[in-house]
C-alpha positions as CSV (number, residue, x, y, z in Angstrom):
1,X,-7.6,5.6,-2.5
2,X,-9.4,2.2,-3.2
3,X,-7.9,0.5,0.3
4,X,-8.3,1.3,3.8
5,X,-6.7,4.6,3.4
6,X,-10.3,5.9,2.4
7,X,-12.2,4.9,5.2
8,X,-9.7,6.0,7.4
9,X,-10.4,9.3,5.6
10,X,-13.6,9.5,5.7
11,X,-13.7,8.3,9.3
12,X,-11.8,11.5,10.0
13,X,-13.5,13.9,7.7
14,X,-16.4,12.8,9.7
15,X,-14.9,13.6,13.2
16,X,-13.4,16.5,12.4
17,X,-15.9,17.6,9.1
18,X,-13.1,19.0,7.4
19,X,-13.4,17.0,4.4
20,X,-10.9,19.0,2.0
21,X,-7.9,19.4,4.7
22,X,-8.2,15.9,5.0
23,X,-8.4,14.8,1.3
24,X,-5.3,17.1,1.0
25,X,-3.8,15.2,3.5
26,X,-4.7,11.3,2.5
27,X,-3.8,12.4,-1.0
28,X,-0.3,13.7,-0.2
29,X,-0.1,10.7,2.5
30,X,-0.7,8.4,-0.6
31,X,1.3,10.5,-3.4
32,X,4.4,10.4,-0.7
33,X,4.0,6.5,-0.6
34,X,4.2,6.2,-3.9
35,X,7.1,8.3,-4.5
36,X,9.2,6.1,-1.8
37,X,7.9,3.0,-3.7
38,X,9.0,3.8,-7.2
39,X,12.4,5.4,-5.8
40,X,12.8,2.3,-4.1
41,X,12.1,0.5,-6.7
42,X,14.4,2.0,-9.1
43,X,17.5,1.8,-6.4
44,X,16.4,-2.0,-6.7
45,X,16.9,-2.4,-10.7
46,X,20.5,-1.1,-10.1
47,X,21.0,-4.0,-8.1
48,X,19.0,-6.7,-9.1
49,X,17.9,-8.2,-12.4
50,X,14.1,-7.6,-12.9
51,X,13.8,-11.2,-13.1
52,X,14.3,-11.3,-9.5
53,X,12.7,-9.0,-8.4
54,X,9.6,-10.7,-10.4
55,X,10.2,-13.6,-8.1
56,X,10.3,-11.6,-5.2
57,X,7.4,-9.9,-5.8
58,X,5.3,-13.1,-7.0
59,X,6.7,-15.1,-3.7
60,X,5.5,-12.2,-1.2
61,X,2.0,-12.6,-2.7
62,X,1.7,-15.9,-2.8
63,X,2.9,-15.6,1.1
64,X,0.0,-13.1,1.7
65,X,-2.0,-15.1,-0.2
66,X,-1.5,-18.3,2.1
67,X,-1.8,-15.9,5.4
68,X,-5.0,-14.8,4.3
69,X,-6.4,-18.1,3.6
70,X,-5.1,-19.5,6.7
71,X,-6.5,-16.3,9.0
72,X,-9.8,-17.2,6.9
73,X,-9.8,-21.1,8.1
74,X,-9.1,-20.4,11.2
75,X,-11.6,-21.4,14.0
């Protein structure tokens, strides 16, 4: 949990101080996204060449990219 998902855990684990009920939970919260991404990924490949999906993958984050720096210039 290197993202937001940790502070949101730790914010909770604070306000509730139970810190291993809610490590269970942000870990099963963060193993269940991962098992949606790689099934979704994998229902993808049967579908689409790889080298699209590369493409896809490489256009969304220059996208975020651009939104960030825009958010960041913004007055």
């Amino acid at each position: 949990m290197g993202n937001g998902s940790a502070y949101a855990a730790a914010a909770v684990s604070a306000r509730y101080g139970q810190p291993l009920l809610v490590f269970a939970g942000a870990w099963i919260g963060e193993m269940a996204v991962c098992v949606i991404a790689a099934l979704a990924g994998r229902a993808l490949l049967k579908v689409l060449p790889i080298h699209w999906l590369q493409r896809a993958a490489a256009a969304l984050f220059a996208l975020f990219a651009i939104l960030a720096l825009v958010e960041l210039l913004r007055p």
